[in-house]
PDB file of N, CA, C, O and CB in Angstrom:
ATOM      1  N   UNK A   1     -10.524  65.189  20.615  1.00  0.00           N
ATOM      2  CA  UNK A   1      -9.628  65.976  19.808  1.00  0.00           C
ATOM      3  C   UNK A   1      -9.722  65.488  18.368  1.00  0.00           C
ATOM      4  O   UNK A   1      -9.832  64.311  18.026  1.00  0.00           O
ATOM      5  CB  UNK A   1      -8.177  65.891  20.340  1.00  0.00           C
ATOM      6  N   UNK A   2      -9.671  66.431  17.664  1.00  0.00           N
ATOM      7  CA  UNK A   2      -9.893  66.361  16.294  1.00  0.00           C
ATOM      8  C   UNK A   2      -8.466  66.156  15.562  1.00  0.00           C
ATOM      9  O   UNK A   2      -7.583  66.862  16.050  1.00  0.00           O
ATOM     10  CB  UNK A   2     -10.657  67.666  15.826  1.00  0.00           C
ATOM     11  N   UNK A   3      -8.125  65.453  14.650  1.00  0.00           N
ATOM     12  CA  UNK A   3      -6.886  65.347  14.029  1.00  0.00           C
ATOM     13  C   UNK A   3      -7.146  65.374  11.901  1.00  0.00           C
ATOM     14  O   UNK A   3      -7.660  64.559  11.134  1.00  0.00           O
ATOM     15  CB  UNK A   3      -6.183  63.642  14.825  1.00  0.00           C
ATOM     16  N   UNK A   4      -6.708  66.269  11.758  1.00  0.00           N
ATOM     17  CA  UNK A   4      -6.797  66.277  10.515  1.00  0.00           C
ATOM     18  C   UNK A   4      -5.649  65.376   9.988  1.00  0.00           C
ATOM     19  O   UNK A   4      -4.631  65.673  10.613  1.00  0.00           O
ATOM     20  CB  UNK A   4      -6.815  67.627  10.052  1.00  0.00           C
ATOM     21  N   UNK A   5      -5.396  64.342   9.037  1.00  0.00           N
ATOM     22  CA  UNK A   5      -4.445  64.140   8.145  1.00  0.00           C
ATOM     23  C   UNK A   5      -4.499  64.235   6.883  1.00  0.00           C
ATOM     24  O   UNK A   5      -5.643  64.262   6.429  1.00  0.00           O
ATOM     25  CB  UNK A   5      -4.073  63.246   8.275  1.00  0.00           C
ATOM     26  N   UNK A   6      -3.418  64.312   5.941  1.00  0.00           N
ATOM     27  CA  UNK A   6      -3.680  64.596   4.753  1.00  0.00           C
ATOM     28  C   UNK A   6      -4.271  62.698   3.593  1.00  0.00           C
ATOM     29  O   UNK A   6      -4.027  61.491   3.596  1.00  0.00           O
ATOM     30  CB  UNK A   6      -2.003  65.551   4.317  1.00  0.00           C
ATOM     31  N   UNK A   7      -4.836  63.389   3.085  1.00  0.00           N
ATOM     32  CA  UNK A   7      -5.521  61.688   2.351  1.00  0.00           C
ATOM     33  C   UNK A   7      -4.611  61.093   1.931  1.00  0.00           C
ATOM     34  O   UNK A   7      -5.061  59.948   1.971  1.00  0.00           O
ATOM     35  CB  UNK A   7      -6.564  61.599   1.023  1.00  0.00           C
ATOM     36  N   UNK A   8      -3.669  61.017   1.559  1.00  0.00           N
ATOM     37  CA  UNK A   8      -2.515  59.990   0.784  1.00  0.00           C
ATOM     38  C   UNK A   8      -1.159  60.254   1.484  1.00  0.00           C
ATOM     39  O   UNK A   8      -0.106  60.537   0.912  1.00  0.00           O
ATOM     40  CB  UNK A   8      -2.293  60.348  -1.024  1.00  0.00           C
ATOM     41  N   UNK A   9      -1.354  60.117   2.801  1.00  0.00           N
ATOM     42  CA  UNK A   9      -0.013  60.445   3.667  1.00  0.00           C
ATOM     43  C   UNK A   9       0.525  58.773   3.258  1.00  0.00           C
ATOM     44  O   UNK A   9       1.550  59.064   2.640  1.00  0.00           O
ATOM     45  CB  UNK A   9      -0.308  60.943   5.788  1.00  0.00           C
ATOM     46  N   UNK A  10       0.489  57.946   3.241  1.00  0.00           N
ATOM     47  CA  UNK A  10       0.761  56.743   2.970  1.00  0.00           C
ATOM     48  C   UNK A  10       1.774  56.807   1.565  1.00  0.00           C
ATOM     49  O   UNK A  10       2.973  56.536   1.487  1.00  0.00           O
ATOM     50  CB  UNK A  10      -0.626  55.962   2.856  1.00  0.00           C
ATOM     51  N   UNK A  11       0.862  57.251   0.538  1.00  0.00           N
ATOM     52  CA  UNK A  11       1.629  57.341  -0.668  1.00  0.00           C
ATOM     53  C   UNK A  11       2.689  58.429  -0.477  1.00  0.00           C
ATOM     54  O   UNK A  11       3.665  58.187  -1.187  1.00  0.00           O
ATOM     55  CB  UNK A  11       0.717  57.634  -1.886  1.00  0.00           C
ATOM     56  N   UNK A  12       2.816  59.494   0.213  1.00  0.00           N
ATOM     57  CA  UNK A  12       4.178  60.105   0.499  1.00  0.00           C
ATOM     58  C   UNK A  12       4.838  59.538   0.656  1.00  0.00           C
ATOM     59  O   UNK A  12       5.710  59.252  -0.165  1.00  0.00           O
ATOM     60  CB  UNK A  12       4.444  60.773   1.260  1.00  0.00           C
ATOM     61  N   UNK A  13       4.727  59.005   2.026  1.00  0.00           N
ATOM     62  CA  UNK A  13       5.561  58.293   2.489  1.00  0.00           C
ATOM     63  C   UNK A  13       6.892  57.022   1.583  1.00  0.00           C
ATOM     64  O   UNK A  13       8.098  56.789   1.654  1.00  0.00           O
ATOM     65  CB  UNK A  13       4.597  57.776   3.307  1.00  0.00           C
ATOM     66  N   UNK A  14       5.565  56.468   0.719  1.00  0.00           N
ATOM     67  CA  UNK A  14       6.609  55.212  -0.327  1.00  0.00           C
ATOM     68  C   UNK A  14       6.996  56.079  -0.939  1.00  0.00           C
ATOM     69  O   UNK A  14       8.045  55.693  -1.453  1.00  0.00           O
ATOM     70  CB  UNK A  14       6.018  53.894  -1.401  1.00  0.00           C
ATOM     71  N   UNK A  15       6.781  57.119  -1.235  1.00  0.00           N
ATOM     72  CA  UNK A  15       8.016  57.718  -2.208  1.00  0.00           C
ATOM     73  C   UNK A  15       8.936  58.941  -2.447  1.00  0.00           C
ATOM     74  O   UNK A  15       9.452  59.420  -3.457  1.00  0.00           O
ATOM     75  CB  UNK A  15       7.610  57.746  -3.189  1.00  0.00           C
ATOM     76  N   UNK A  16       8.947  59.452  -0.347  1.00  0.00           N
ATOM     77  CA  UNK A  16       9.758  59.703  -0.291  1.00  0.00           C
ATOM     78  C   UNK A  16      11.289  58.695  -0.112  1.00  0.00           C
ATOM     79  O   UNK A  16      11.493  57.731   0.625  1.00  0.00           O
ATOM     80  CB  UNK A  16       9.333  60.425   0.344  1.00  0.00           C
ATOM     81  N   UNK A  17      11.921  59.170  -0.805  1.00  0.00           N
ATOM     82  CA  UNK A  17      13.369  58.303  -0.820  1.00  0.00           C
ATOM     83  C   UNK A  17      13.905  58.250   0.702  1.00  0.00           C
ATOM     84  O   UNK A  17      14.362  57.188   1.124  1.00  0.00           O
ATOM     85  CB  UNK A  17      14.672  59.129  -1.877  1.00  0.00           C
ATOM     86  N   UNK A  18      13.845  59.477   1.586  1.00  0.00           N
ATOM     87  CA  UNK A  18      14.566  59.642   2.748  1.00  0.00           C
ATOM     88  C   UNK A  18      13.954  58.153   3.995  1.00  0.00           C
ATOM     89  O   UNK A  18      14.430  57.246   4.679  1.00  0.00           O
ATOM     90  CB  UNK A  18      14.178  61.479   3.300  1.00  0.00           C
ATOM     91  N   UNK A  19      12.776  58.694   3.666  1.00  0.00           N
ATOM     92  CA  UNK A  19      11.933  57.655   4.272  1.00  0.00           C
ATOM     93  C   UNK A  19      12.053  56.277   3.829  1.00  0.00           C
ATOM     94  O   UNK A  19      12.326  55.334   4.571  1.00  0.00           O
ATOM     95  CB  UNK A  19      10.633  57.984   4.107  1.00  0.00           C
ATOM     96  N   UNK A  20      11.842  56.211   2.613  1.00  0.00           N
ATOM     97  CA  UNK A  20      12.415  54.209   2.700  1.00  0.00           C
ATOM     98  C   UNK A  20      13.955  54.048   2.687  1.00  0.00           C
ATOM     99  O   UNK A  20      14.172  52.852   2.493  1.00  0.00           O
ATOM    100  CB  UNK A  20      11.885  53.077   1.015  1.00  0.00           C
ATOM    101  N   UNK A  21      15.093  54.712   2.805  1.00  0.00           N
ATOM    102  CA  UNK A  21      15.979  54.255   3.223  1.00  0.00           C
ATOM    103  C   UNK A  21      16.599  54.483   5.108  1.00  0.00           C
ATOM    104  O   UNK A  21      17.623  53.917   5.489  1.00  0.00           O
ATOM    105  CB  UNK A  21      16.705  54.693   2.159  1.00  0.00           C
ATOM    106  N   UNK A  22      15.749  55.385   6.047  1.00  0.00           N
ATOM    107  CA  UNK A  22      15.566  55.306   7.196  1.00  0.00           C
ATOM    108  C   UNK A  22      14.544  53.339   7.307  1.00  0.00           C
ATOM    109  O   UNK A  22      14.788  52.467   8.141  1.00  0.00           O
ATOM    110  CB  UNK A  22      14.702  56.997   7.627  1.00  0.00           C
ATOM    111  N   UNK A  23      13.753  53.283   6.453  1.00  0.00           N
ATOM    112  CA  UNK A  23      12.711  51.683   6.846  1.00  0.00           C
ATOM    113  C   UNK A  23      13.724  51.022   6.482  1.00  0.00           C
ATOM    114  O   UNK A  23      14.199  50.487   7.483  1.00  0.00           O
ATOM    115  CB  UNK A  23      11.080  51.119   5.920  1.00  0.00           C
ATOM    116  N   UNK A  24      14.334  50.767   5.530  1.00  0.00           N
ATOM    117  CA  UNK A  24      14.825  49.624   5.498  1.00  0.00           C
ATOM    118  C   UNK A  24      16.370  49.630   6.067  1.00  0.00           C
ATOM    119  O   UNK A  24      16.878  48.514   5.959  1.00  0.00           O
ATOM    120  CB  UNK A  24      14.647  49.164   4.142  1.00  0.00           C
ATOM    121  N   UNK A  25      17.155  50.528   6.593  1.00  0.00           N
ATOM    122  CA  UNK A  25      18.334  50.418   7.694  1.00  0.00           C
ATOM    123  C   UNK A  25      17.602  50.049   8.820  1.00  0.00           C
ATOM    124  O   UNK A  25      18.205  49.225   9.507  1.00  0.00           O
ATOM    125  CB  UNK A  25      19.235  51.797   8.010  1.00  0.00           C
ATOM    126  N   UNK A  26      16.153  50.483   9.385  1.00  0.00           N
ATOM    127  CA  UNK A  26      15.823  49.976  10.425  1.00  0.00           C
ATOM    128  C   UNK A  26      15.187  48.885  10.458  1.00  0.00           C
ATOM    129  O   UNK A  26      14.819  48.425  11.539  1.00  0.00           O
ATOM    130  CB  UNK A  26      15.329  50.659  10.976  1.00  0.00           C
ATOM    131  N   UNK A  27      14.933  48.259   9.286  1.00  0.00           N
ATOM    132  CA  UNK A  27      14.289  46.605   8.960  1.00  0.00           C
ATOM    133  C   UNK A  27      15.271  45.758   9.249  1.00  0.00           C
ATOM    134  O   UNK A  27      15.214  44.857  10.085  1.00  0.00           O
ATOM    135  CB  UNK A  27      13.831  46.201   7.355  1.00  0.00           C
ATOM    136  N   UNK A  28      16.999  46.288   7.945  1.00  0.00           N
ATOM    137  CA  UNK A  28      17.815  45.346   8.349  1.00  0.00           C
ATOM    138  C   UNK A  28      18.560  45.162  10.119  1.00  0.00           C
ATOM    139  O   UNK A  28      18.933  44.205  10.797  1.00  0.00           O
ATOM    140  CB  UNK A  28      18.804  45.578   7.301  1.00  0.00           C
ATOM    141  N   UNK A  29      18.496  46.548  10.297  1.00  0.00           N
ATOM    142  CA  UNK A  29      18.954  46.461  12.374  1.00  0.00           C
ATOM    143  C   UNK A  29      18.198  45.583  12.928  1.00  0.00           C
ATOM    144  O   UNK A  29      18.656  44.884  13.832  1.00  0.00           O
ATOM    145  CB  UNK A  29      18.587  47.947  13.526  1.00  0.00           C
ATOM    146  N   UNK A  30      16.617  45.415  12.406  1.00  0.00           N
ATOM    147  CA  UNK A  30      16.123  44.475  13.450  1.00  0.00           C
ATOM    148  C   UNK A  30      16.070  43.066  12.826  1.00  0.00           C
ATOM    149  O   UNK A  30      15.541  42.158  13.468  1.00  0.00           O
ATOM    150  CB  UNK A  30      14.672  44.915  14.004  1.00  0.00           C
ATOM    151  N   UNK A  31      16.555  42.855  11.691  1.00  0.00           N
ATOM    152  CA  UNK A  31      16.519  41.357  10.821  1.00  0.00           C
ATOM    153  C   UNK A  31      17.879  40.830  11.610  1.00  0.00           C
ATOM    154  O   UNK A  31      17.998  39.648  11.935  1.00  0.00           O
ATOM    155  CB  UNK A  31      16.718  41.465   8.702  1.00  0.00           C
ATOM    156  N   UNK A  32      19.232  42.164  11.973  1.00  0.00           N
ATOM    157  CA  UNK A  32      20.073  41.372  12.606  1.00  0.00           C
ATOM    158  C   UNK A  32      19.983  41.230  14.009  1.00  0.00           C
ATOM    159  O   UNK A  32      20.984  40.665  14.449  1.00  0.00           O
ATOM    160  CB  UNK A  32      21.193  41.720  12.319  1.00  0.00           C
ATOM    161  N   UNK A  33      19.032  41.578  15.003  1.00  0.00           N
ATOM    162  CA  UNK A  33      19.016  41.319  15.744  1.00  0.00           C
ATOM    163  C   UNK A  33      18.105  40.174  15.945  1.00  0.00           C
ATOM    164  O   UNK A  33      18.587  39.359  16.731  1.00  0.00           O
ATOM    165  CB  UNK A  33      19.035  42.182  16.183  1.00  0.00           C
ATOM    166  N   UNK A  34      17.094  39.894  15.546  1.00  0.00           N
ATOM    167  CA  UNK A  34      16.947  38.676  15.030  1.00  0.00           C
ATOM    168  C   UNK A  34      17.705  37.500  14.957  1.00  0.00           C
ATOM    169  O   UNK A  34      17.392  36.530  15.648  1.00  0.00           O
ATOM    170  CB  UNK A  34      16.755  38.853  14.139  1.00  0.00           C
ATOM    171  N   UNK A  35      18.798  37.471  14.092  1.00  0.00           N
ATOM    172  CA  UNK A  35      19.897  36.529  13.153  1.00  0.00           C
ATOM    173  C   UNK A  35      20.852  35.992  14.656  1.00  0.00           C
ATOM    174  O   UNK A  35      21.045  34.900  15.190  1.00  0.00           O
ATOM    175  CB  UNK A  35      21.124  37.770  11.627  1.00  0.00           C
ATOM    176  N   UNK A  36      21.345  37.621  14.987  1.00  0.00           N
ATOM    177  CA  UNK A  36      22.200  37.226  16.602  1.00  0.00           C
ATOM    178  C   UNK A  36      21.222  36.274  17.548  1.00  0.00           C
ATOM    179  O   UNK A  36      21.520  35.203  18.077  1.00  0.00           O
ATOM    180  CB  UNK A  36      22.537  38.908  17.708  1.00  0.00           C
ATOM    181  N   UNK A  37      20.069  36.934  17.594  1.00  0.00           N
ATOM    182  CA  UNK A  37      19.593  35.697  18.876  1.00  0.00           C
ATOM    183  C   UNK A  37      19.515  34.411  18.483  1.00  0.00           C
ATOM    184  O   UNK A  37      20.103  33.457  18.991  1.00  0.00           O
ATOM    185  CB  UNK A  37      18.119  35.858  19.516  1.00  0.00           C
ATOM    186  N   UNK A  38      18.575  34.405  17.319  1.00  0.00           N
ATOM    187  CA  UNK A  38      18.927  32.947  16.817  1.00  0.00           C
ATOM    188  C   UNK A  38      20.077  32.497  16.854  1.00  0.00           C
ATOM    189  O   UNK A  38      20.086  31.370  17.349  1.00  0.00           O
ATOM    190  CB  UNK A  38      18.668  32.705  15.627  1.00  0.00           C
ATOM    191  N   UNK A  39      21.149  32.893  16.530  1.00  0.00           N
ATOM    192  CA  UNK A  39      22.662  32.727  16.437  1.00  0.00           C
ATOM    193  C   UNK A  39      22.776  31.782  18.220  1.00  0.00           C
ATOM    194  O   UNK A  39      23.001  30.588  18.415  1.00  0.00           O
ATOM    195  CB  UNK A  39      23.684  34.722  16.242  1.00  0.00           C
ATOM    196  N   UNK A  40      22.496  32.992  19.334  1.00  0.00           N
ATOM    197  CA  UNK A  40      22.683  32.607  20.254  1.00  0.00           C
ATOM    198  C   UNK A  40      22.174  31.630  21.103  1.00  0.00           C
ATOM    199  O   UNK A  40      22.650  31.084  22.098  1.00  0.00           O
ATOM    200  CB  UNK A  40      22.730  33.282  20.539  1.00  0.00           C
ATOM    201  N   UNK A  41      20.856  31.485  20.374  1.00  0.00           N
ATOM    202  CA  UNK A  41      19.889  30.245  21.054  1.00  0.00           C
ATOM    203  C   UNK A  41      20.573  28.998  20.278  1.00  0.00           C
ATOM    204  O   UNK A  41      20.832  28.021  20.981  1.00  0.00           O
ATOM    205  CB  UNK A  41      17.914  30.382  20.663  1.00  0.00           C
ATOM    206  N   UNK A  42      20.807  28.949  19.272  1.00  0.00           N
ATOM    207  CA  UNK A  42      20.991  27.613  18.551  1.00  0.00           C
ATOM    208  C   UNK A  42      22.517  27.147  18.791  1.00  0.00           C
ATOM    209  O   UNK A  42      22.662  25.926  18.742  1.00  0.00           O
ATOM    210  CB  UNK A  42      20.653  27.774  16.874  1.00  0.00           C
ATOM    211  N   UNK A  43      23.793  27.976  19.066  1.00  0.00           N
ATOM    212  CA  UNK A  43      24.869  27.876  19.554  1.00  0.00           C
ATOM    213  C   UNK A  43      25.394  28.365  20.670  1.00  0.00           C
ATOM    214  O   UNK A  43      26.318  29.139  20.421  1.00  0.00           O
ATOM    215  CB  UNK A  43      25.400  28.106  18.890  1.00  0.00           C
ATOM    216  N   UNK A  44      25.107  28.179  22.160  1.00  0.00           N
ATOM    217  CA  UNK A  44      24.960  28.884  23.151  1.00  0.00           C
ATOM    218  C   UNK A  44      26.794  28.735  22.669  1.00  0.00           C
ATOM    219  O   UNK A  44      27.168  29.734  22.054  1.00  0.00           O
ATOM    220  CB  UNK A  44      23.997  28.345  24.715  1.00  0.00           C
ATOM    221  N   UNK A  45      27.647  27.901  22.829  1.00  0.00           N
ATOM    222  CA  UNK A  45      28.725  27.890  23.336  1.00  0.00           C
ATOM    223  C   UNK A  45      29.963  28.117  21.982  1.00  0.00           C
ATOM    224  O   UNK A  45      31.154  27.810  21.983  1.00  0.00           O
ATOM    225  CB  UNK A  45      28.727  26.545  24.205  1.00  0.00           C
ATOM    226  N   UNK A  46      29.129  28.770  20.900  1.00  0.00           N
ATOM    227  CA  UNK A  46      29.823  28.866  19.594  1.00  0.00           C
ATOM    228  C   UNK A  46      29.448  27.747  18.915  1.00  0.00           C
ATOM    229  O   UNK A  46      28.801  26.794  19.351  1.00  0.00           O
ATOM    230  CB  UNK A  46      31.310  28.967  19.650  1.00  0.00           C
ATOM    231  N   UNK A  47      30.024  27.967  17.492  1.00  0.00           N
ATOM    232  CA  UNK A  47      29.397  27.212  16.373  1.00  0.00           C
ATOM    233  C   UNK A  47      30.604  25.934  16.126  1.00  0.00           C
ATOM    234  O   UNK A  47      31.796  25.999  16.425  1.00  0.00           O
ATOM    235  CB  UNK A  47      29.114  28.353  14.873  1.00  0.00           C
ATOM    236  N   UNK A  48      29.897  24.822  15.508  1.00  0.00           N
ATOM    237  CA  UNK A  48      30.916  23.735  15.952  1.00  0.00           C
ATOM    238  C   UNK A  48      32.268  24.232  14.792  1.00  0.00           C
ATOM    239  O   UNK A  48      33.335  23.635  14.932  1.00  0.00           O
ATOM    240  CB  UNK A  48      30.158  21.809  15.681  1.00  0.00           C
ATOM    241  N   UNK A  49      32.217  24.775  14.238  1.00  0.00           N
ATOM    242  CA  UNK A  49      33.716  25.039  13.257  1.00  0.00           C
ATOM    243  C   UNK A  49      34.442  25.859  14.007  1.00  0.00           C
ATOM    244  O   UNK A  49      35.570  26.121  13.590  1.00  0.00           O
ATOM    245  CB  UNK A  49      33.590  25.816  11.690  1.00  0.00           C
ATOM    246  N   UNK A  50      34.058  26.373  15.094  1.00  0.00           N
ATOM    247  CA  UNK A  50      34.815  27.416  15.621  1.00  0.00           C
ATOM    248  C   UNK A  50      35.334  26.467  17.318  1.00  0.00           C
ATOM    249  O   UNK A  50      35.911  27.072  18.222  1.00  0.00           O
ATOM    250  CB  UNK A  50      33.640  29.110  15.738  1.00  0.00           C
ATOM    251  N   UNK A  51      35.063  25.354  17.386  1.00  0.00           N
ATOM    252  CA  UNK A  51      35.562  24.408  18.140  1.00  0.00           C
ATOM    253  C   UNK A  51      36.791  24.133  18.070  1.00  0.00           C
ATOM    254  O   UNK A  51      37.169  23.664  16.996  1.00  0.00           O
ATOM    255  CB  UNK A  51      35.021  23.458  18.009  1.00  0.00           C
ATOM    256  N   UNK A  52      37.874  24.340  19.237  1.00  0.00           N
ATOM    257  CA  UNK A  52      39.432  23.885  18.923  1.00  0.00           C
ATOM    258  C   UNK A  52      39.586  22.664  19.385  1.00  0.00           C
ATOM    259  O   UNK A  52      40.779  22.385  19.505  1.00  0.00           O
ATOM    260  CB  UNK A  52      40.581  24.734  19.562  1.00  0.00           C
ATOM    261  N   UNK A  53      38.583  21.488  19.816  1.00  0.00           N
ATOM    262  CA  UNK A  53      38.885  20.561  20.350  1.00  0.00           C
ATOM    263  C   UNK A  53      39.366  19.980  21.960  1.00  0.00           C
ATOM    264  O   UNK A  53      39.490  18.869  22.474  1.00  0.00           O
ATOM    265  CB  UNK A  53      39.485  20.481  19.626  1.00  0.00           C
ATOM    266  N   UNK A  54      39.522  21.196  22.343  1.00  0.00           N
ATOM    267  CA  UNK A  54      39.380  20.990  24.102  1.00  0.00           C
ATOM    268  C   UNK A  54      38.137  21.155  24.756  1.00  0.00           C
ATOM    269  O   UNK A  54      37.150  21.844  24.500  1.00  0.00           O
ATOM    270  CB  UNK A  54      40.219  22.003  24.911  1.00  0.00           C
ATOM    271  N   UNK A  55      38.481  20.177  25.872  1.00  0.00           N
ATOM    272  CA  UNK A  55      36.975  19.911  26.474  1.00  0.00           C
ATOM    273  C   UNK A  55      37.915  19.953  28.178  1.00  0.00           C
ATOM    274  O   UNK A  55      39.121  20.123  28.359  1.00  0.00           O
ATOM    275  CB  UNK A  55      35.891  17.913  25.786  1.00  0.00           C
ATOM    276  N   UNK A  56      36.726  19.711  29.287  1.00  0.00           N
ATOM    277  CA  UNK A  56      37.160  19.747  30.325  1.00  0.00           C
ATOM    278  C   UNK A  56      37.215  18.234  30.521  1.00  0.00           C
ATOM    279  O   UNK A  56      36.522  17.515  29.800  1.00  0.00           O
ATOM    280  CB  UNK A  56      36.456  20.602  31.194  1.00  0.00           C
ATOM    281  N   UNK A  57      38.117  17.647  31.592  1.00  0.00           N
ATOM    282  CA  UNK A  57      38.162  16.399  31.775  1.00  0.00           C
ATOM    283  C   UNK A  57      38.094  16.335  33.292  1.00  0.00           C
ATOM    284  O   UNK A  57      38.536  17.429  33.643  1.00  0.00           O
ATOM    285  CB  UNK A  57      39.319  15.773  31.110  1.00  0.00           C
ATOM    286  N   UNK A  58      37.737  15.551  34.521  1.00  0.00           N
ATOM    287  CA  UNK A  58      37.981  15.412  35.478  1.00  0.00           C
ATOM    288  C   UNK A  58      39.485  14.759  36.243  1.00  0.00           C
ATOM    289  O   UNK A  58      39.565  13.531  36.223  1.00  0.00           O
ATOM    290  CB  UNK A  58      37.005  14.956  35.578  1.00  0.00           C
ATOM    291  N   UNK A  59      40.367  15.339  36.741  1.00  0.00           N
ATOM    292  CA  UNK A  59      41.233  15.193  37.115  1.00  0.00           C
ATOM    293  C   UNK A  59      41.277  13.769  37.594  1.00  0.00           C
ATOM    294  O   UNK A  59      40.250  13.270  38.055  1.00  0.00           O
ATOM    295  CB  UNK A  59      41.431  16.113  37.782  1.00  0.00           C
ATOM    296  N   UNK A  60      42.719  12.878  37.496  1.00  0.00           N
ATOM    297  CA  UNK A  60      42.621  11.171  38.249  1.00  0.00           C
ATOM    298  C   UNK A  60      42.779  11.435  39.666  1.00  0.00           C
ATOM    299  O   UNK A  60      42.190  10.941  40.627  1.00  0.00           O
ATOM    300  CB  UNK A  60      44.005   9.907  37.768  1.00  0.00           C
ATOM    301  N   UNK A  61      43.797  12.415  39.597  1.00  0.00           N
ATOM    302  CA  UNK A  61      44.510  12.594  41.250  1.00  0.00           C
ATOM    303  C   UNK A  61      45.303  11.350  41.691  1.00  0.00           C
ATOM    304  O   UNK A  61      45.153  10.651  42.694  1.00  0.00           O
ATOM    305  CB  UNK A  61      43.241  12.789  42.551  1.00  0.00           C
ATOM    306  N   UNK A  62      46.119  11.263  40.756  1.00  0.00           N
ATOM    307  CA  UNK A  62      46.733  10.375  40.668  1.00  0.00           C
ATOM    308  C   UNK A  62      46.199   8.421  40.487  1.00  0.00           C
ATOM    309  O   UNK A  62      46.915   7.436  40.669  1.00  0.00           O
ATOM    310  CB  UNK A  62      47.377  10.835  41.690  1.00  0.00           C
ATOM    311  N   UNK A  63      44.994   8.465  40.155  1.00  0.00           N
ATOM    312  CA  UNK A  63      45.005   7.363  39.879  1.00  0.00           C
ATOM    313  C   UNK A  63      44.923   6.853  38.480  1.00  0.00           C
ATOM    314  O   UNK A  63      43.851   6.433  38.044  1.00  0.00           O
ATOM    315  CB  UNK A  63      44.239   6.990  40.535  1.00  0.00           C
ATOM    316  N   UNK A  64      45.979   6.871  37.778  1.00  0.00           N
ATOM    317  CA  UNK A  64      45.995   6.604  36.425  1.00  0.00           C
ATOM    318  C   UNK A  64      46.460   4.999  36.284  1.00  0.00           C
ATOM    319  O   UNK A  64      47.533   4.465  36.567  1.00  0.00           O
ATOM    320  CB  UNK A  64      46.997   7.684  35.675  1.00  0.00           C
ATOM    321  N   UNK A  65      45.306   4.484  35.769  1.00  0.00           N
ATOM    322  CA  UNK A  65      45.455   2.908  35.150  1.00  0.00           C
ATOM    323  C   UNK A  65      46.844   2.569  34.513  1.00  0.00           C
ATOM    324  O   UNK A  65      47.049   1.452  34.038  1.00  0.00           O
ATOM    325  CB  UNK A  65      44.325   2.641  33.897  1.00  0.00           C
TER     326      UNK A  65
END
């Protein structure tokens, strides 16, 4: 199959306006999905400022020193 395109479909493209603001809402959607995973790999359990200071402790069951 034969496909004609036009020679400077490229240069349309940069300057239609519609078109680089569809690229770059869909650059920044995937820069934040990006940002979240990193987010989530590097703080599985939240970020330490957002720590209130409780932790789990193992119960004595009554044997307290």
């Amino acid at each position: 199959m034969l496909i004609a395109t036009q020679p400077d479909w490229q240069a349309q493209l940069a300057t239609d306006l519609a078109y680089q603001a569809w690229r770059d809402a869909d650059e920044q959607a995937y820069f934040d999905t990006l940002a979240k995973t990193e987010e989530a790999r590097r703080y599985p359990y939240g970020r330490p400022e957002q720590d209130t200071g409780w932790c789990w402790e193992t119960p004595t069951r009554g044997n307290v020193p």
